[in-house]
C-alpha positions as CSV (number, residue, x, y, z in Angstrom):
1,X,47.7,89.4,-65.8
2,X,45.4,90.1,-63.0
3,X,44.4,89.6,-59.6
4,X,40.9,88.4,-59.8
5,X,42.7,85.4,-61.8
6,X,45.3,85.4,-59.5
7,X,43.2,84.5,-56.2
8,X,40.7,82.0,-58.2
9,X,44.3,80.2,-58.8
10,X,44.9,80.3,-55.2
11,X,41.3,80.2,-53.4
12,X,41.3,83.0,-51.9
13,X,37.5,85.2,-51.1
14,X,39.1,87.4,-48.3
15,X,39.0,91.3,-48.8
16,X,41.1,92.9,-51.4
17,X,40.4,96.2,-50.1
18,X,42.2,95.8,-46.2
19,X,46.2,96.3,-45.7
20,X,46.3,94.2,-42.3
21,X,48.2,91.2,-40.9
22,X,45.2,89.4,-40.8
23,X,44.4,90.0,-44.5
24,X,48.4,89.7,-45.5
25,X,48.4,86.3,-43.7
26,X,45.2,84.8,-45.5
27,X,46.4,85.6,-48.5
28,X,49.8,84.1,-48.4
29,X,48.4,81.0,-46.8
30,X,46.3,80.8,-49.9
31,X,49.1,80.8,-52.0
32,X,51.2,78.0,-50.2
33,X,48.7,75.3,-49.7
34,X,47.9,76.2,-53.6
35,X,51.3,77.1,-55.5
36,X,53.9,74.1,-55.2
37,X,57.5,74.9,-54.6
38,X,58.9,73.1,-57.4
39,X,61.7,72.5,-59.5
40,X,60.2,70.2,-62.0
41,X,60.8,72.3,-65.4
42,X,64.6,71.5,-65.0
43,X,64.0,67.6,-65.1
44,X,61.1,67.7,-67.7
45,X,63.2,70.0,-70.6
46,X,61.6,73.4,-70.0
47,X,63.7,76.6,-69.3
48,X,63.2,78.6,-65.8
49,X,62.8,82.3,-66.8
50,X,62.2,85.2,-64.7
51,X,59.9,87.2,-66.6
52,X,56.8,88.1,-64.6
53,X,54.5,87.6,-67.4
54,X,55.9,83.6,-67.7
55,X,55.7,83.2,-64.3
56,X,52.2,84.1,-63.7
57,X,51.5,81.7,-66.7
58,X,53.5,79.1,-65.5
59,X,51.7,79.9,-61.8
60,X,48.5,80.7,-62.5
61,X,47.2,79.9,-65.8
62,X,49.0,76.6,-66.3
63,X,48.6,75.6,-62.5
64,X,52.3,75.0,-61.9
65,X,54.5,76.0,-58.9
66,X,58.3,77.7,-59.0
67,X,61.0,77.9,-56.9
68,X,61.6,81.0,-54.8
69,X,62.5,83.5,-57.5
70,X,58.9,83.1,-59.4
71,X,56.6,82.2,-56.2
72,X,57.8,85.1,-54.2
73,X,58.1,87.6,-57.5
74,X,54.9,86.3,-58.0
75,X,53.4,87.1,-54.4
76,X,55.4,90.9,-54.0
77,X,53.4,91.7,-57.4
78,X,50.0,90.6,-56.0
79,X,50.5,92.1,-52.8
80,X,51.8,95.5,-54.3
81,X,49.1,95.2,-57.1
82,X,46.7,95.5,-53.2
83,X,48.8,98.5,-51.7
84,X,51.1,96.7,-50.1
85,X,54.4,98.3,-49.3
86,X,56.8,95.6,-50.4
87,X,60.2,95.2,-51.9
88,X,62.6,92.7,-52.4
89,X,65.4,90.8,-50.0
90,X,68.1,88.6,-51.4
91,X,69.5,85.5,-49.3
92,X,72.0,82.9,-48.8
93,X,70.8,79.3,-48.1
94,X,72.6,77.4,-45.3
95,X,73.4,74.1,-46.7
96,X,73.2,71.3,-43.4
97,X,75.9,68.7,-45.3
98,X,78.7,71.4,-45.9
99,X,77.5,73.3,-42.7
100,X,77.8,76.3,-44.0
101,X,75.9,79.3,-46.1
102,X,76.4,79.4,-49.7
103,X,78.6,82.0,-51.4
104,X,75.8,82.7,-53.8
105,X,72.8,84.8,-53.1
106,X,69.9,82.6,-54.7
107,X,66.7,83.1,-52.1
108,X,64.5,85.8,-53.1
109,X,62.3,86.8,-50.5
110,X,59.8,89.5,-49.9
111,X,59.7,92.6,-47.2
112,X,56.1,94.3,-46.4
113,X,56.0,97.3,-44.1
114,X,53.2,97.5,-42.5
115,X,51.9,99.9,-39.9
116,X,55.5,100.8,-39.1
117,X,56.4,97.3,-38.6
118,X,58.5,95.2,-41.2
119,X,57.5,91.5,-41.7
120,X,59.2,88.8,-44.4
121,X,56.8,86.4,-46.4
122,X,58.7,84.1,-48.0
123,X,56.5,81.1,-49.9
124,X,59.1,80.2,-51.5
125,X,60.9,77.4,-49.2
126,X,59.1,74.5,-49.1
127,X,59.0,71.4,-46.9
128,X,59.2,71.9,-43.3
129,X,61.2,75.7,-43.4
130,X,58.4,77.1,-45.0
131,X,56.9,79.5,-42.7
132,X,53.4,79.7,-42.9
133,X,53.2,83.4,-41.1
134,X,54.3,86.7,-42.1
135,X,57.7,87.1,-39.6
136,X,58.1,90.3,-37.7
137,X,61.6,91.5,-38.6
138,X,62.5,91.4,-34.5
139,X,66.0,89.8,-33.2
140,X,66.2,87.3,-30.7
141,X,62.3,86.7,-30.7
142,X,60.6,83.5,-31.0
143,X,57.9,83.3,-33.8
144,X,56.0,79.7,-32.8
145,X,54.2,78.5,-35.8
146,X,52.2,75.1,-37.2
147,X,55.7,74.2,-38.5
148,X,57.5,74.9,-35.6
149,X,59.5,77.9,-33.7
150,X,61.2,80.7,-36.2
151,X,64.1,83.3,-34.8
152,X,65.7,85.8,-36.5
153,X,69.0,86.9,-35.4
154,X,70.5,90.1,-36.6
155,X,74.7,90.3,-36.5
156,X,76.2,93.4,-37.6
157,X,73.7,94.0,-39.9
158,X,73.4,90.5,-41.3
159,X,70.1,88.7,-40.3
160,X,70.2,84.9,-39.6
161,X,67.1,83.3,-39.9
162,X,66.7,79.4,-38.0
163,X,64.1,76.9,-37.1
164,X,63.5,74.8,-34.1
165,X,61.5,71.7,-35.1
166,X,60.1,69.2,-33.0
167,X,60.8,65.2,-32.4
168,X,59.7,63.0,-35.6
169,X,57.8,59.6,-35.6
170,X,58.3,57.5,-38.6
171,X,56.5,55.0,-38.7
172,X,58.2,53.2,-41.8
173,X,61.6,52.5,-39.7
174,X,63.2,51.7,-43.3
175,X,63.4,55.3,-43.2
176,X,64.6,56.4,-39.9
177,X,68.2,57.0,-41.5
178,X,67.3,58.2,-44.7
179,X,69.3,61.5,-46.0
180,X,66.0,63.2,-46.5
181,X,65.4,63.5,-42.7
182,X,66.8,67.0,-40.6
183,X,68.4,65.1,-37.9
184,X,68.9,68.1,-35.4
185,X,66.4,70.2,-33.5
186,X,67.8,73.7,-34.5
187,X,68.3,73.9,-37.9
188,X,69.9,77.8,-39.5
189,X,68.1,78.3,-42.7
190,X,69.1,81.4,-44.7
191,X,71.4,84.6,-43.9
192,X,70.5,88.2,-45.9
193,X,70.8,91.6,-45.5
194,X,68.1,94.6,-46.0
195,X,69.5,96.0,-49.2
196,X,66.8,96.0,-51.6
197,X,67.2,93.5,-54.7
198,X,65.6,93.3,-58.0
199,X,65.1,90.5,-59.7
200,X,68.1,91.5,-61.9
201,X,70.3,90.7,-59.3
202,X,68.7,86.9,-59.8
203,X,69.5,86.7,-63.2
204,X,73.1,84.7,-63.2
205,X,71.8,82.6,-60.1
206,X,68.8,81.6,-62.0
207,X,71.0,80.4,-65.0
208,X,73.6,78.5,-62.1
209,X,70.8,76.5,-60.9
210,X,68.8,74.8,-63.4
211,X,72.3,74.3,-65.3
212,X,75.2,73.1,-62.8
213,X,75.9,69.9,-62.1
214,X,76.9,71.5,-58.5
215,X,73.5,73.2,-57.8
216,X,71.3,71.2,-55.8
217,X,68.5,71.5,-58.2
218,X,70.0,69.6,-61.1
219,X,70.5,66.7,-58.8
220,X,66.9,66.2,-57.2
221,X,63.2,66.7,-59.4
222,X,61.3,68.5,-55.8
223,X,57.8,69.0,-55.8
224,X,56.4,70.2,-52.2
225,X,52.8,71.7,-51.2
226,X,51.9,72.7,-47.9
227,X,48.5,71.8,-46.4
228,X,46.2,72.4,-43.3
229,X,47.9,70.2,-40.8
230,X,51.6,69.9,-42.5
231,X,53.2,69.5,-45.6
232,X,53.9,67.0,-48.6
233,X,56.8,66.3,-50.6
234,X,57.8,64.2,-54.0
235,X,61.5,64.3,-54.1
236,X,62.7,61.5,-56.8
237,X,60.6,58.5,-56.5
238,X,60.2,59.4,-52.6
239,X,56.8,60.8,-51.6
240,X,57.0,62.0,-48.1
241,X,53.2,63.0,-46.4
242,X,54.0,64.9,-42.6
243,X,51.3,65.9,-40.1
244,X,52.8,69.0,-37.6
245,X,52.0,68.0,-33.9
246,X,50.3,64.3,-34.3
247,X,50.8,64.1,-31.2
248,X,52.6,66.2,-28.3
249,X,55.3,67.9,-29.8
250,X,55.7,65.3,-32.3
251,X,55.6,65.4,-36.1
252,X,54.4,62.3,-38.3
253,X,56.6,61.8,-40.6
254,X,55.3,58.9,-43.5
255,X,57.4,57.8,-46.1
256,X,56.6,55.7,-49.6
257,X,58.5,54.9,-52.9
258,X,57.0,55.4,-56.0
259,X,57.2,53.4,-59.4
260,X,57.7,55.2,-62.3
261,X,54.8,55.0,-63.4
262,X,53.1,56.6,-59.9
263,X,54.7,59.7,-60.0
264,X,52.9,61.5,-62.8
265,X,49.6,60.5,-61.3
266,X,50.9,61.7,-57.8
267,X,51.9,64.5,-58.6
268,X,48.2,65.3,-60.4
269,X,46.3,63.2,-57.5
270,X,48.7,65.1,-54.3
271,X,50.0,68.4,-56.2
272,X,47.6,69.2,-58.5
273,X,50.0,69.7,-61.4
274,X,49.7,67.9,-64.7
275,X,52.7,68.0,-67.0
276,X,53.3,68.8,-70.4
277,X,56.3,67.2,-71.0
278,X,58.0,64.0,-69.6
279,X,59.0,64.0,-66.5
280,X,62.6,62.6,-65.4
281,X,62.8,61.8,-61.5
282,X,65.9,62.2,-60.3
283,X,67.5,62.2,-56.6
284,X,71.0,62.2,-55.8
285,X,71.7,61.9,-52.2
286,X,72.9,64.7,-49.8
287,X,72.2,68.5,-49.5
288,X,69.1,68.2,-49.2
289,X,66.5,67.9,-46.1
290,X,62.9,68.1,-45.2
């Protein structure tokens, strides 16, 4: 494992030498519009482990993406390996169709101190809650970004992080109800604490998840890449393509249904990732939002 392979992986020329914002921010911008967040070993017969030396594999040598626990172990390992000051957070998602946080800690997330200042980078979200910034670990601040306004909130030693998004044109109206689309403005994401986590602490949740009929994972195949101007998304058969601020505080929103046959070759042509085993869409409706 090592970096120089690392950053041909993700693209990135930028210094390797500076600890700055400016430098932290490149890098993890590199890494989201490269590395899917994906769940597609779960629906194509391959086991999710958590060993760092699979992961960057999986990541980098086999050009795959992960869900939070392997992108962001992933990304506090590269940033460390460069001096950074980082550690590890664990959260709880807030689930919009139960309208409420789970009882299980399955986000990983990653803390950087720099210059006195603590930030989260998390590239480990996806879709339209994937920040694309380091956030400043402030309360009751606004963080605007491409995808839209952050806030974290801190309660009694419990931060709350949430998203303001704007309006949505779709210009497909067969999908202007669909389950897929965040209906309000202000959408809570994830709740965590500062305690520092290892990845122990993910072991049991990453078992849950890629094995429960309950966990949100078994019941949709996601695939999602950010890019320049927004994000893209293959959930199921459903390939969804946004573009952040088409127009005035608006957000394009394009929808299409694949064949069976299309979705291996989207997922190469849009995602970059070529499977090694079959893959078996699958999308159960509910709990899940883009």
């Amino acid at each position: 494992m090592n970096l120089e392979e690392y950053f041909a992986r993700t693209g990135y020329k930028g210094s390797t030498e500076k600890q700055d914002l400016e430098t932290l921010t490149d890098i993890f911008q590199h890494h989201i519009r490269a590395v899917p967040f994906e769940n597609l070993s779960i629906h194509c017969g391959e086991k999710i482990t958590l060993e760092l030396e699979h992961v960057y594999n999986k990541i980098v040598r086999r050009k795959r993406g992960g869900w939070c626990m392997e992108n962001n172990q992933l990304l506090g390992w590269v940033l460390k390996g460069l001096g950074y000051d980082t550690s590890f957070l664990g959260a709880y998602v807030f689930n919009p169709h139960q309208n409420a946080y789970a009882t299980l800690m399955t986000h990983l997330v990653v803390k950087v101190v720099l210059d006195g200042k603590a930030y989260i980078v998390d590239g480990g979200f996806g879709v339209s809650y994937q920040m694309w910034q380091p956030m400043e670990l402030v309360s009751g601040k606004d963080q605007p970004q491409a995808p839209g306004v952050f806030r974290f909130t801190e309660k009694n030693g419990v931060w709350y992080l949430e998203k303001m998004r704007r309006k949505q044109y779709i210009p497909n109206q067969s999908f202007s109800n669909s389950d897929l689309l965040e209906k309000k403005e202000c959408r809570k994401v994830y709740m965590f604490s500062l305690e520092p986590r290892t990845v122990e602490d993910f072991r049991f949740q990453c078992t849950y998840l890629q094995t429960s009929p309950d966990s949100l994972f078994t019941k949709k195949s996601i695939c999602t890449l950010q890019t320049t101007n927004g994000f893209r998304a293959l959930i199921g058969w459903t390939l969804t393509e946004t573009t952040y601020n088409y127009k005035e505080n608006m957000d394009l929103v394009e929808f299409v249904t694949l064949e069976d046959e299309e979705v291996e070759k989207t997922l190469k042509e849009k995602f970059n990732i070529t499977l090694e085993r079959k893959l078996v869409p699958i999308n159960v409706k509910g709990s899940y939002t883009i």
